[in-house]
C-alpha positions in Angstrom: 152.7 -0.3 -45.2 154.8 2.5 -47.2 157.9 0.7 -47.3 158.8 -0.7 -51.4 160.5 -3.5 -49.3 157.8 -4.7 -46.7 154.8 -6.5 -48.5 151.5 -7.9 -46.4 149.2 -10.4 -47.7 146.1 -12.3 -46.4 146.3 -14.7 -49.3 148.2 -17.9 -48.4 148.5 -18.7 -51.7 150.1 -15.4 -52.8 152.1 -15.9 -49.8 153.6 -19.2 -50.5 154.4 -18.3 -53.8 156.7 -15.1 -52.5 158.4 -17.7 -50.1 159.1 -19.7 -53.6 160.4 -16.8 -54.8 163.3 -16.3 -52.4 161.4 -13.6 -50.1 161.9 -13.7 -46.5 159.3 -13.5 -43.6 159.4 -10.7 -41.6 156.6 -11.4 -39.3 152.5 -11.6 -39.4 150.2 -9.6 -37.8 147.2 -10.6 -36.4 143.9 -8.2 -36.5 140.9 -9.7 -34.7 140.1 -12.7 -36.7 142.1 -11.9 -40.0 146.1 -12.6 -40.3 148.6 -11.0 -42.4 152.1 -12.3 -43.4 154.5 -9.8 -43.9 157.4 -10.5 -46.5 160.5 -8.4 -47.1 163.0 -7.9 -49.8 163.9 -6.0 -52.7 161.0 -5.6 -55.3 158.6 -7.7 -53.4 155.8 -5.6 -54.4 156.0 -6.1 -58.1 156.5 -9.9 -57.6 153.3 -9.7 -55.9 151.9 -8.8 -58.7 153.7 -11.0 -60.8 151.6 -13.7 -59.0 147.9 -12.4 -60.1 149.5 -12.2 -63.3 150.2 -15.9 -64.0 153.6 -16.0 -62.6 154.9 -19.6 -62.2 156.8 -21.5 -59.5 157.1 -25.4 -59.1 154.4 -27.2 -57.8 156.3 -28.9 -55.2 157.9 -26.0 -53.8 154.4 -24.2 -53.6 152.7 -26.9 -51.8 155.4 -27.2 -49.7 155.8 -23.6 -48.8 152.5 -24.3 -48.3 152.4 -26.0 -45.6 155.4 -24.3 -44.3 153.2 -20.9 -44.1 150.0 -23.2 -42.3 152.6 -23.9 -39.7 153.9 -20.4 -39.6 150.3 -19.1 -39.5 149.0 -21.3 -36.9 151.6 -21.5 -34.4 151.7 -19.7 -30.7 
């Protein structure tokens, strides 16, 4: 993706934690067997990174985002 605004991950964690994080879903793509949620929003991209680098959310509002991106993920 080249837009700074549109982010894609695989990792549901990483997900969930940019859904803590005030970022909206903008869609998911599906490639064979693999899934991608697609985030927008300003700097998205650097609070990605923010995540592999210990950034910190509440625990409840992970798991429930969570569960919340299972949902998204999973449904037809």
């Amino acid at each position: 993706m080249d837009n700074p605004k549109r982010y894609s991950t695989q990792n549901l964690y990483e997900a969930a934690y940019l859904l803590c994080r005030g970022f909206d879903l903008a869609g998911k793509n599906r490639d064979g067997f693999k899934m991608s949620i697609i985030f927008s929003g300003e700097s998205v991209r650097e609070e990605a990174l923010k995540f592999y680098n210990g950034g910190k959310v509440e625990a409840k509002a992970l798991t429930d985002a969570y569960r919340t991106l299972k949902d998204f993920v999973f449904e037809r």
